[in-house]
N, C-alpha and C positions, 0 to 999 in steps of 0.2 A: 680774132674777134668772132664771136657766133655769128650767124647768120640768120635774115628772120625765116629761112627753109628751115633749119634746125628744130626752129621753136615753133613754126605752122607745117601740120602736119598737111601731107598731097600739095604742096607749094603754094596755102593760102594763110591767110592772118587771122583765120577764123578759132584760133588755139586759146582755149578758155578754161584752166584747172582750177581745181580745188583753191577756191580764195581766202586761203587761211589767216587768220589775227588781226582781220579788216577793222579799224577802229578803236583797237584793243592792242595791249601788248602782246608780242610775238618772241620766247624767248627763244633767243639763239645763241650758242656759249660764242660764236664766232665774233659776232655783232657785239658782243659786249667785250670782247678781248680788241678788236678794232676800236672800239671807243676807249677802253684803257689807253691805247698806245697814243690816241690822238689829245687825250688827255691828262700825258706822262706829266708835263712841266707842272700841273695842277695835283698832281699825286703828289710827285716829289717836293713838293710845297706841302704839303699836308699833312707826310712823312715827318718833315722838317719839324711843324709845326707841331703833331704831336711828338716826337722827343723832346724838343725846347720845354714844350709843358711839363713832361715827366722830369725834368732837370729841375725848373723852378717848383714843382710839387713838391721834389725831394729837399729844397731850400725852405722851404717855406713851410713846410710841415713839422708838426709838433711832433718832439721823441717820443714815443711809446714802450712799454714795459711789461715782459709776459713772463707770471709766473702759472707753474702749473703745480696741482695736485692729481696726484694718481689714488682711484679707485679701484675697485674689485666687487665685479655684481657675479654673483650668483644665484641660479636659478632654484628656487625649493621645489623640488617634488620629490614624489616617495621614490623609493630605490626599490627596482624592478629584479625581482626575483626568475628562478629560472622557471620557473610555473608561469609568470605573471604574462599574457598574453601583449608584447608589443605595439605600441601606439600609431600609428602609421599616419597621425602628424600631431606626432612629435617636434618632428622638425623645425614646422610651421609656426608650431604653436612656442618654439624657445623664439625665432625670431622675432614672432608678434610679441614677447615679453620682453625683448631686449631694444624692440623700436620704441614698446613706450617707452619705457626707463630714461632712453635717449632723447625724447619729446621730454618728458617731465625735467631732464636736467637744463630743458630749456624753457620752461614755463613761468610765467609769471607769478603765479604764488610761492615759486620757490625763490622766486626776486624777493618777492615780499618779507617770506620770510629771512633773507639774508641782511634787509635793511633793518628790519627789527632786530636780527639779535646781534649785528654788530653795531648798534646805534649811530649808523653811517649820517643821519640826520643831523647828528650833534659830534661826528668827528671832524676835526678841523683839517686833517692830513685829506681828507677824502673830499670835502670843500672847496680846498683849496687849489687842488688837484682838476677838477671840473667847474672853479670857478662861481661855485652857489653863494649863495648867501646863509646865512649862518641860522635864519631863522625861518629856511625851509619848512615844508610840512612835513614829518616823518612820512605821511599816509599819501605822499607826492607819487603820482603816475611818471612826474620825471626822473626820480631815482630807481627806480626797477627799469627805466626804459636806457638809462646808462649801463645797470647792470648788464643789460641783454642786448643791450648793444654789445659792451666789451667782453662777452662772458664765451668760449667757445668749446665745446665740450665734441670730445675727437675718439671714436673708439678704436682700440690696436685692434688692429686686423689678428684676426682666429686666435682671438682669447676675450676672457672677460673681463679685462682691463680698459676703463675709460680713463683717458686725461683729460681735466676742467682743467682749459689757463682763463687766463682774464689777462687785459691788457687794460693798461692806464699810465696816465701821464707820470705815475710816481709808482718808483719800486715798490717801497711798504703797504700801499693800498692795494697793488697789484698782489701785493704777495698774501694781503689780512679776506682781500675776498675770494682771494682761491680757497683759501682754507676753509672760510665758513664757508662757502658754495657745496663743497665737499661734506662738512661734517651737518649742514642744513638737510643735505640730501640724506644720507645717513640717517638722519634722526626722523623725518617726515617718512621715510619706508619704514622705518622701525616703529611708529604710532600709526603707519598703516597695519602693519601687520599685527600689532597686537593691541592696538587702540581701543579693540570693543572690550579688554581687559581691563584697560588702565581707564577708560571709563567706568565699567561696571564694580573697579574696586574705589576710585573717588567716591563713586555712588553709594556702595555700599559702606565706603570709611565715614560717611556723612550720617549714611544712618545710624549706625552702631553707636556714633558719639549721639543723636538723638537720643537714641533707647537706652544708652549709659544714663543718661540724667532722666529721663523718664522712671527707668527702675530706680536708682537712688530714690527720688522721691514716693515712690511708691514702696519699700520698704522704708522709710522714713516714716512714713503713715501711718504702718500698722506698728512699727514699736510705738509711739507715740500714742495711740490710739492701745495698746495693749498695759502700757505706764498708766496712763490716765484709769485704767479699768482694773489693774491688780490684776491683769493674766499673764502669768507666768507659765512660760511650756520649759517642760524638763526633759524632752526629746524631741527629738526629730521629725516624730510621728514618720507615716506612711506617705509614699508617692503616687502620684496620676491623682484618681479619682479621690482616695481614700482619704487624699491628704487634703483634699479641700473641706469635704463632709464631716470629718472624726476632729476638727481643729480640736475640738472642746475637752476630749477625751486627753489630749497631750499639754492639758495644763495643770498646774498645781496643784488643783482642788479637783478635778479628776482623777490623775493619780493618786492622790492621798484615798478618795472615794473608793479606788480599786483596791487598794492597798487595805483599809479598814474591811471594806467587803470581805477578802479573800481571810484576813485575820477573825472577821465576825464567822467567817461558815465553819473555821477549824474551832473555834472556842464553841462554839455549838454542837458540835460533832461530840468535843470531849466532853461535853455536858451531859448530852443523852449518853455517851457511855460510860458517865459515873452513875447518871441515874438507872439506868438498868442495871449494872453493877450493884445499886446499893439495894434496888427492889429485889433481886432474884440472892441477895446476899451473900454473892462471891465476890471475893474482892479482885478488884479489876487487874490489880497487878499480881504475878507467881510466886506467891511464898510458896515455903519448902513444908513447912510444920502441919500446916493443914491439909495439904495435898498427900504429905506423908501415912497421916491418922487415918486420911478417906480411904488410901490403899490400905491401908492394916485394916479399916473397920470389914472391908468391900472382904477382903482376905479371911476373915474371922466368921463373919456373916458366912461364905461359901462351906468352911471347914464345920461348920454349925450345920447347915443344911444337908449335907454329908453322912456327919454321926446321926442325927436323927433319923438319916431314912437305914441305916446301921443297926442302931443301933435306941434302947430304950431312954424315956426320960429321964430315969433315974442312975445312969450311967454315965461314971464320975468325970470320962471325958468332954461330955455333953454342957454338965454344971458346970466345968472348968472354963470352956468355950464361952456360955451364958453369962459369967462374970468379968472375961476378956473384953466381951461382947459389949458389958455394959460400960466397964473404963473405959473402953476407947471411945462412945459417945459418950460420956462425959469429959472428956477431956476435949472432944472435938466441938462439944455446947463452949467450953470456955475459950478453946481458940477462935471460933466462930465471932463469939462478941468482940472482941480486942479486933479485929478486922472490918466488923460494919460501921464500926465508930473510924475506921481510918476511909472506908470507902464516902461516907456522909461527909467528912471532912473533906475530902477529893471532890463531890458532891457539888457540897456549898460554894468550893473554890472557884471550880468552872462557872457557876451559875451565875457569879459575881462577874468572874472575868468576861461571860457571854453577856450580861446584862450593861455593863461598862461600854463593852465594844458595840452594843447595839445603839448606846448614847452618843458616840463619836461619829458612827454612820450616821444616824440620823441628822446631828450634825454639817457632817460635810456633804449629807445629800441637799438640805439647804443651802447651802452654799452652791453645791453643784447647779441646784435646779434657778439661785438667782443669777446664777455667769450665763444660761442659754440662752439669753437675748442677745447677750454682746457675742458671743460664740457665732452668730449669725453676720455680722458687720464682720466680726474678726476673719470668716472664713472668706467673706467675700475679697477684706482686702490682701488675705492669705494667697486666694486665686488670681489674684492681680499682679500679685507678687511674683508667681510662680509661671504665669503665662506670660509676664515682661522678659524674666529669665530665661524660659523656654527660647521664646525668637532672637535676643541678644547670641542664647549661644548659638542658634542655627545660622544667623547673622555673622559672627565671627568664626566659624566653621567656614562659612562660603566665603568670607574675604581672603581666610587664610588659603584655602585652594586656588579663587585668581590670583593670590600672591606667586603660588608657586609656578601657575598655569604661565605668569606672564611675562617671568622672568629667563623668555625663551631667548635664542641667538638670533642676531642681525645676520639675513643674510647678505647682507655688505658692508665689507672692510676698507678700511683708509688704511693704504698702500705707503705713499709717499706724499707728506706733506708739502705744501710749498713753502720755498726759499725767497728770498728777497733776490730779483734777477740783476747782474753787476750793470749790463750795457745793455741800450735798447736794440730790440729787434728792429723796429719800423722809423723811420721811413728807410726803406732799399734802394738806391739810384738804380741798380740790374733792374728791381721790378716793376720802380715806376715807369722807366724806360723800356720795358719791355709793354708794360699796358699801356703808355701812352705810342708806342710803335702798336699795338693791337685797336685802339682806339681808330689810331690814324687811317688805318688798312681796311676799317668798318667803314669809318666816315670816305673811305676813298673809294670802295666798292658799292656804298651810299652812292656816292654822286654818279658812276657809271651807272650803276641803275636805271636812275630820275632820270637821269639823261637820255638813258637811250628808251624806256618808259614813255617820259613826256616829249621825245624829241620822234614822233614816229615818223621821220620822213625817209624818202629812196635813200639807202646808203649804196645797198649790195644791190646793183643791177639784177642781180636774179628776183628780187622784190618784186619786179615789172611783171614777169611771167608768172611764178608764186602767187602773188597778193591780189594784182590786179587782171592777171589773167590776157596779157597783150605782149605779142612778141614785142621784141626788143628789137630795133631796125638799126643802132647803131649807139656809140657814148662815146660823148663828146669831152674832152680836157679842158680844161678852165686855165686858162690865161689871165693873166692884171697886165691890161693894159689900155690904151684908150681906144675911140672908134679909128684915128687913120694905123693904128699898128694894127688893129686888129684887122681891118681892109689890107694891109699888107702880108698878114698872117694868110689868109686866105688867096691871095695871088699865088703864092708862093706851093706850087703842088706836093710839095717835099716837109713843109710844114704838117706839124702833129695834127691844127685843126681840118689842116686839105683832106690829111687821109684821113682823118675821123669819118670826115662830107663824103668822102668817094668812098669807105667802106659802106658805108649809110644809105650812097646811090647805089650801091652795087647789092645789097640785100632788097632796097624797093623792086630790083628787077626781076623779082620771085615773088610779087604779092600776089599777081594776074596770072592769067594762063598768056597775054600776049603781052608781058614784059614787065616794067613799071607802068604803074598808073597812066592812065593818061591826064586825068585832071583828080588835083588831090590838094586839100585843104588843111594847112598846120596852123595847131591849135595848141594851147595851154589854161591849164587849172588857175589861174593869174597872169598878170602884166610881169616883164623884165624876168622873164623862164629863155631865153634862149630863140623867140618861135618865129619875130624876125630874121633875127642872125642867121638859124636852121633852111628859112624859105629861102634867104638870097644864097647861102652858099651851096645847096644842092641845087636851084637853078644855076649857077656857074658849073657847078661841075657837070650836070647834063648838059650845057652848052660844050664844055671843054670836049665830050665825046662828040663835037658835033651836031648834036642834036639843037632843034628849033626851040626854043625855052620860051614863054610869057610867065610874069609872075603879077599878080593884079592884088594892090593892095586894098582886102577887104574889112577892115579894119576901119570903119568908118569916124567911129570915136575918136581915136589914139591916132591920126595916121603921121609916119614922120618915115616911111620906109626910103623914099626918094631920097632925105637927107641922111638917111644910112648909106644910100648905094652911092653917095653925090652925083647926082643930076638933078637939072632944072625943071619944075613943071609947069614954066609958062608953053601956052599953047596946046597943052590939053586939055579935053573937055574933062579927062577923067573916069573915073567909075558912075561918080554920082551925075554926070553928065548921059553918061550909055543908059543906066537904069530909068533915067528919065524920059531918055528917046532925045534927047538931044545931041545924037551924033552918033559915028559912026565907030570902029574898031580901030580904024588907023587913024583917027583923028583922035584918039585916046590914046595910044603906045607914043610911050618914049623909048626911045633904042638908047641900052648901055655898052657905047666900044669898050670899054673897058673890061666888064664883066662876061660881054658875050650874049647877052637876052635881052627883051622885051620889059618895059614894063609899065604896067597902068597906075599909076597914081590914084587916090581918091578922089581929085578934085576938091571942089566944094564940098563943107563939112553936111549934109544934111539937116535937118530939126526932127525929123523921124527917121531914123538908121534902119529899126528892124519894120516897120513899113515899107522899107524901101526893098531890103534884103527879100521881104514875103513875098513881092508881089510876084514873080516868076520870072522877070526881065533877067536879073542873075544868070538862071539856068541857060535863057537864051545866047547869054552873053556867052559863057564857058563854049557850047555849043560851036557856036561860029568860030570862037578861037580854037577851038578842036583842029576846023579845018584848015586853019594856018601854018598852025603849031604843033610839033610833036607832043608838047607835056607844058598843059598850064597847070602853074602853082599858086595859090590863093593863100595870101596871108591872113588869115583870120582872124578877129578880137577874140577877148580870152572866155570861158564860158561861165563861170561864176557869176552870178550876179548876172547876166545879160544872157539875151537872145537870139543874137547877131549869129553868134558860129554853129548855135545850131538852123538856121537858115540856110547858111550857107551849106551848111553841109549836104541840103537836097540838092544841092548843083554841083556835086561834085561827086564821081567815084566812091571817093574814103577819104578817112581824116587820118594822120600822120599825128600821133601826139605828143607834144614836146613836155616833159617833164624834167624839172629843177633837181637835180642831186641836192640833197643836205636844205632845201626849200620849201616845198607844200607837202603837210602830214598827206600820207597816204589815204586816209580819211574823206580828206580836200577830194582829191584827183580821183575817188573812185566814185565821189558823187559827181564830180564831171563827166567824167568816163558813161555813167549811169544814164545823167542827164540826154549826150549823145544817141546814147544807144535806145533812149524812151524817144525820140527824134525821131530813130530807122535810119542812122549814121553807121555806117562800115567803116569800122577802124581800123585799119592795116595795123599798125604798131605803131611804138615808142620811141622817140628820141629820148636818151637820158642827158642830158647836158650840163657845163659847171663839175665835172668831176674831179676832186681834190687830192691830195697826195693821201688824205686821210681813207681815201673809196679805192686805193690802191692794195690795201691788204686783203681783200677780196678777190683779189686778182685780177682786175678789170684795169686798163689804160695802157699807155704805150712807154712804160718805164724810164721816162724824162723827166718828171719831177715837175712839170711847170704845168700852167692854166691860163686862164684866160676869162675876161670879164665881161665877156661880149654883150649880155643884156644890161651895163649898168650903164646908164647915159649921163652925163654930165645931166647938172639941176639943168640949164639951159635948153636944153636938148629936151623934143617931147619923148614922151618912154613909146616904144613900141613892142 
């Protein structure tokens, strides 16, 4: 057993450390492995209890059903050439795409849509299965919260393989919402990723079929309007601009207008060149006869001009010439005529056919000139026509490119569909049994906890010196048994509680520089701590050495120490007799043969205790017993709540304080302690008392196994 030298350094009590987890929990793995063991039989209960649970959970639980599908996500990005500079998070950035994917396969609109598209609302198998009613709402927050309850989507480690099972009371449900779970997913990333497509071609198929019937109707219009009005186009006319402006030009009576035109300039042309032809009297066309005579006249003429400058007038070649001369203009007078009558007849012809064609133009120019008012409506609805056409094809041009833009690849594939599962997976007696064994091990390390939590009292003797900062004087074992065993317990020098007393006496005699105490006051944080028992059996054992003992029971309230020690106190005047002044020292001691000491009873209860304790007779009293007695001991009331012990404590040395093992929260005892010490009370140390087979794994007792109940007094009995 320590010693209170150990714990008071230079051989006093005045050792005061660090007072750690005063009020508060103080964890200590030690302290809570001692509470384990003291509350094995309560574990092993609870052990008990949860497997039994885990047994009837696995009875009582509905089968279960898990089917799975396997997917395959892949990630799109571009493929990194050897130029292409490395992303250096990369890394990061595939994980942040594959955590959501893994979030979305657990989100609620992908509930939603799985309840819509396998009309789970109106399937009986899936109803029946969960127990609904059949005229649910599809748009039920309950049905996607079963979904996501049962739905559990698991990704293979280092690949891009996820399995979705789903679990349900029925195979075929289990196996119909795996599938959709899977192909739900599938098609919602797939109108992710190209959704601003398949919108912008709805949108655009929508208008197309507008401007469909828009243009119909508006070439509807202009035939209509071109029927009603006799315009006929006999080409295609011109495009862009040209074609809206010139409409008029590519109708019937336009054409024809052109056509007459272009016929009226050529019959005009051949007019004037029969008319000049018949004025200048050559005829328009190359005969051979007349061209002939002109060369022979032109010919004869030269050879004429010739001989005369030759030759004379009267020379026969000359005259020969001169009548050559004159044939051939005569002959060339009568070809001449027979040709101006062919050229006048050519003449006439044109003039006629120019005159005709200028009547037809004229004509279709009237006609032409009454169509240019309709030509003006017609052109407008021409440009109506033509600008509806224009945006229809620019319109189906750009539908046909999101067509082709958006009929890109999913990047994710469905892997492995699910199967309808033959035998349920759940419930598992290993693993309910294994979580209601984990359950049990919480709730058992739960209660150790609170326990020793809410239970903060002395367990581990070293608490005293740690917490409260007070050598330890001695610890006492805990007995069951009543007061005369326990009086015999204490006889008995060989007995566990003797030596507890006499290792107890034998540390007091190192509180002082001249020994034990000579007057020293035991006290407790509460009534029934040990603090009678403590005073009368270290007074017997300082008798047993011999020594002169008085112990004076100050305890004015509670006093019942006499019927502890058994002796009788008639004939004493008492304590409450001394402090009054009504008597003397020996007419207040009762002598115990039995135990070996002195002792004063309270006498008379008083009506004021701590009036009495204040007024200074006390100290007198200790005083004069000084000189009797080697070592008076003063049984003190408890300090809680009252007054009395700190009174007493100015008439004495120091207080010896008796503390309860497994009794008053350390809390209690250090505002006692407190209280003393704001008094100006020198505490020598601790009694720890009551110590249990449970305060043995600390290492603290004398390895007997038994205890002892020495503060509990029968009802009968006053408590001291």
């Amino acid at each position: 057993m320590e010693s209170a030298k150990d714990n008071a350094p230079n051989g006093t009590a005045e050792y005061t450390p660090y007072r750690e987890g005063i009020g508060g929990f103080h964890f200590d793995p030690e302290r809570l492995w001692a509470e384990a063991v003291n509350l094995r039989y309560w574990i092993l209960g609870i052990i008990a209890l949860g497997l039994l649970g885990g047994l009837i959970a696995t009875l009582l639980s509905t089968n279960l059903y898990r089917a799975t599908s396997r997917i395959e996500i892949q990630r799109t990005t571009v493929s990194a050439t050897d130029t292409d500079p490395l992303d250096p998070d990369a890394t990061g950035s595939e994980r942040q795409y594959f955590n959501t994917q893994y979030e979305l396969l657990r989100s609620r609109s992908l509930a939603g849509r799985v309840v819509d598209a396998g009309n789970l609302a109106r399937d009986r198998n899936f109803l029946e299965a969960y127990g609904l009613d059949e005229g649910i709402n599809p748009n039920s927050r309950a049905l996607e919260s079963i979904l996501l309850t049962g739905v559990n989507p698991e990704p293979v480690r280092q690949s891009g393989l996820v399995d979705i099972s789903f679990s349900s009371p029925s195979p075929q449900v289990a196996q119909k919402v795996a599938n959709l779970w899977a192909q739900e997913f599938l098609a919602a990333n797939y109108e992710k990723r190209f959704g601003a497509n398949i919108e912008a071609r709805d949108f655009l198929q929508e208008q197309i079929g507008e401007l469909r019937e828009k243009l119909a109707e508006s070439e509807r219009e202009l035939i209509n309007y071109a029927n009603d009005n006799g315009i006929v186009i006999v080409s295609g006319g011109g495009s862009g601009e040209e074609s809206g402006y010139e409409t008029a030009g590519q109708s019937l009576v336009g054409s024809e207008l052109e056509t007459l035109n272009t016929a009226l300039a050529e019959a005009t042309s051949k007019r004037i060149e029969a008319e000049a032809a018949l004025r200048a009297g050559v005829n328009s066309g190359k005969g051979t006869n007349t061209t002939s005579l002109r060369q022979q006249l032109a010919t004869a003429e030269a050879d004429l001009s010739e001989l005369r400058s030759r030759f004379g007038p009267g020379y026969p070649a000359i005259q020969a010439k001169v009548a050559e001369i004159e044939s051939l203009r005569s002959s060339l007078a009568n070809e001449g005529g027979l040709e101006n009558r062919d050229a006048r007849a050519a003449y006439n012809a044109a003039l006629m056919q120019e005159q005709k064609l200028r009547d037809l133009m004229q004509q279709a120019k009237n006609s032409y000139l009454g169509q240019q008012g309709q030509s003006i409506q017609y052109g407008i609805l021409k440009r109506e026509v033509e600008t509806n056409r224009q945006i229809y094809d620019a319109l189906l041009q750009r539908f046909k490119s999101l067509e082709a833009a958006g009929a890109g690849k999913n990047n994710m594939t469905l892997i492995d569909a699910a199967e309808a599962p033959r035998s349920p997976y759940s419930p598992s007696l290993a693993f309910n049994l294994f979580v209601g064994l984990g359950i049990a091990i919480f709730a058992s390390g739960l209660l150790v906890f609170l326990r020793e939590a809410l239970d903060q009292t002395v367990r581990d003797p070293a608490d005293v010196r740690d917490r409260l900062g007070l050598a330890t004087l001695g610890l006492i074992p805990k007995i069951e048994t009543d007061e005369a065993g326990l009086v015999e317990e204490l006889a008995q020098r060989s007995s566990e509680v003797g030596e507890a007393y006499a290792s107890a006496r034998t540390n007091m005699a190192f509180l002082t520089t001249h020994g034990a105490p000579r007057s020293v006051m035991l006290t407790s944080t509460r009534p029934n701590e040990g603090k009678s028992l403590s005073t009368m059996a270290l007074a017997r054992s300082f008798a047993q050495l011999g020594k002169k003992v008085l112990v004076i029971d100050a305890d004015l309230r509670h006093s019942g120490l006499h019927d502890f020690v058994g002796i009788s106190t008639e004939g004493s005047v008492g304590l409450t007799g001394l402090l009054t002044g009504g008597g003397t020292i020996s007419s207040a001691v009762i002598h115990s043969e039995e135990n070996g000491f002195d002792l004063i009873p309270v006498g008379h209860r008083p009506p004021n205790p701590v009036e009495l304790l204040a007024s200074g007779a006390l100290r007198e009293v200790v005083e004069l017993a000084k000189q009797q007695y080697d070592h008076v001991l003063i049984d003190g009331a408890p300090v809680l709540g009252l007054a009395d012990a700190l009174e007493v404590s100015k008439a004495v040395e120091g207080v010896v304080f008796v503390i309860e093992a497994n009794g008053v929260s350390i809390r209690g005892i250090d505002n006692a302690i407190g209280r003393l010490r704001t008094a100006g009370a020198h505490i020598f140390g601790a009694l720890v008392t009551k110590l249990e087979k449970r305060n043995a794994i600390y290492g603290y007792g004398y390895g007997y196994g038994y205890g002892y109940g020495y503060g509990d007094t029968p009802p009968e009995q006053p408590q001291t």
